[in-house]
N, C-alpha and C positions, 0 to 999 in steps of 0.2 A: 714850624709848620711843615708836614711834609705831604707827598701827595698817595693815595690808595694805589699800590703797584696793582691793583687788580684791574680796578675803571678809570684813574686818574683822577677823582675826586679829590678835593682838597679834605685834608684830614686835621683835626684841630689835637692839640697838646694834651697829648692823655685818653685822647680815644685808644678802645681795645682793639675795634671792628670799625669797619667801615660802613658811613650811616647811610650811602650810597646802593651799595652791594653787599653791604655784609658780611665782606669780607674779613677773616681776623688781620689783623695787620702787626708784622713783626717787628719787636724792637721797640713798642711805643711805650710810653711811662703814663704812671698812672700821677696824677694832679694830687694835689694834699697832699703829699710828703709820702708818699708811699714809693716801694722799692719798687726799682728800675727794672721795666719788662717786666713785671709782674699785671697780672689783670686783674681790674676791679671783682670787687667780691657780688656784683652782679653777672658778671661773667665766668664766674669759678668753676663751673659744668657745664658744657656745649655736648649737648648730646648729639651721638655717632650716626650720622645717616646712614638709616638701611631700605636700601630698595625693597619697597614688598615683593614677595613671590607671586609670579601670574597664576590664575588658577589654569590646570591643565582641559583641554578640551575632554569630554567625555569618551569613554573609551568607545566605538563600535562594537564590541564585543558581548559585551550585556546586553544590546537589544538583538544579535544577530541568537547571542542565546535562548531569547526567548520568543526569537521567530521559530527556532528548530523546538522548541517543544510545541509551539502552538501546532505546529504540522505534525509532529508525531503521534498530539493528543487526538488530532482530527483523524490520522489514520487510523489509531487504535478503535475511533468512533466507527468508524466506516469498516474493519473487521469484525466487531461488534456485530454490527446489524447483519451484515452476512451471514454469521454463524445463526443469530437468531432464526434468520427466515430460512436458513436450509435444513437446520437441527428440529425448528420448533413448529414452525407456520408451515413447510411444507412439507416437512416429517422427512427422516429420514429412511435410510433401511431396513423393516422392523420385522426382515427374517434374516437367516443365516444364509437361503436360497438352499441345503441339505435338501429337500423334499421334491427340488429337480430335478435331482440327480439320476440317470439311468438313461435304459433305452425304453422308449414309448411308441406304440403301434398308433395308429390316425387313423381306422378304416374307414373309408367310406370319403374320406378331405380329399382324394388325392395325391396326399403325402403317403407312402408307405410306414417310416418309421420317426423318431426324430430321437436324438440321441446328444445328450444334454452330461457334458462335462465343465470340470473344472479345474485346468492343468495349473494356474495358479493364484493369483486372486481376482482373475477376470472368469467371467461366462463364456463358453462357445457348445452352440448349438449346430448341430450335423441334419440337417430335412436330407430325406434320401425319397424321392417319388418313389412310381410302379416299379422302372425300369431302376436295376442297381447304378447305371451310367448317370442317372440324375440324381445327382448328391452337390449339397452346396452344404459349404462351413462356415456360419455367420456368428461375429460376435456377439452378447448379450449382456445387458446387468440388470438390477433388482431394482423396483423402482418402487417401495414403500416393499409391499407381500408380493408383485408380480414380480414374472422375469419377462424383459420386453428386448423384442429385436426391434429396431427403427431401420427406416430406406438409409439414415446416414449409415449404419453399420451394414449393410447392402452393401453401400459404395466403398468400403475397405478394401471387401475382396478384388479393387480392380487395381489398388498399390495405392499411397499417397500422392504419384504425380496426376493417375487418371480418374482419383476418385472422383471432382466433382462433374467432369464428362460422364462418368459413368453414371452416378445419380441422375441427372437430366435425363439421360437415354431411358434411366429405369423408371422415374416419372412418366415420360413420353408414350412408354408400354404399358406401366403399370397404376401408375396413380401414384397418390403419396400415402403408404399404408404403414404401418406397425404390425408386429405379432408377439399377443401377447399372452403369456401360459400363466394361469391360475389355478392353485391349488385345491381339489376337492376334498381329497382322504393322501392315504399313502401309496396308495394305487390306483388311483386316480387324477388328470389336471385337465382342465377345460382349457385349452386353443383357442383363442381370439383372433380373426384377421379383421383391423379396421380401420377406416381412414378412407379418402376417395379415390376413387377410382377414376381413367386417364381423361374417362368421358364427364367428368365431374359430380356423378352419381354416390351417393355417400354409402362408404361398404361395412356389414359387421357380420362375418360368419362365424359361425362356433362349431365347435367339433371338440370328440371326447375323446382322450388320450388314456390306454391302458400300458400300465408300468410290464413291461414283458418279465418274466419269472425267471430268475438266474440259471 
């Protein structure tokens, strides 16, 4: 009798294993006349321990992936709707603004002449009063069929550091107006000045513009 070199359990004559731990134990003989170190035909196959493989944690990757689409679906939403409501709902520009084009007489506004270019694909409009020394160059764009000056394009001609000083100043004198030129014929646009005035009085004058002849 010898003992399990593994737990020290007594091992009897002819064990394979050790009934203790389990261990296989070397050198043992098998009982009933069977050959030496050989293992019983219960023990003919000890199958091989394999560790199972851990499962890997999930990658962060696939959900960060479908963070960046959820944001870029929601932006495409939200250009979307923009384009809707400035193309559809609030119309866009549905002249060329050609039928501005020239120099126009005001008699009778005030203005002397007003003188309506388009050097590249912005508006600017020239008012020149009685006196040649009163002339101002205001920018302008198309605003469905009108072409409108606003007090913001006022406040350009003062440069970008002093424009919104200078708006205030031109509220403070003027009120907060618009002018805006609508088309009659080909020789013809009707002048709008309107918006309030500094006294808070609401303004809309009109006056007829004739195209001067080349």
């Amino acid at each position: 009798m010898t003992d399990c070199p593994s737990c020290g359990a007594a091992l009897k004559q002819g064990d394979w294993t050790c009934g203790r731990c389990g261990a296989p134990v070397a050198g043992a003989t098998q009982g009933g006349g069977g050959a030496a170190g050989a293992p019983p035909s219960s023990y003919e196959y000890a199958p091989e321990y394999r560790p199972q493989p851990t499962t890997a944690a999930p990658s962060s990757s696939g959900s960060s992936g479908a963070i960046r689409l959820v944001v870029i679906g929601a932006l495409v939403a939200v250009v979307a709707v923009v384009a809707v409501w400035f193309f559809v709902l609030r119309g866009g520009p549905s002249t060329s603004g050609d039928e501005f084009l020239g120099t126009w007489s005001a008699t009778g506004s005030g203005i002397g002449t007003v003188l309506v270019t388009r050097p590249g694909d912005a508006f600017s409009v020239t008012l020149t009063g009685s006196q040649p020394e009163q002339k101002a160059t205001v920018p302008a764009h198309i605003d469905g069929d009108e072409l409108v000056i606003t007090i913001d394009d006022f406040a350009t001609m003062a440069g970008e550091g002093n424009a919104e000083r200078f708006k205030d100043a031109l509220k403070a004198l003027a009120g907060d107006f618009s002018i805006v030129f609508s088309s009659i014929d080909a020789t013809h646009l009707e002048m709008r000045i309107e918006g309030t005035s500094a006294s808070g009085q609401e303004a809309d004058t009109t006056a007829t513009l004739v195209k001067a002849t080349p």
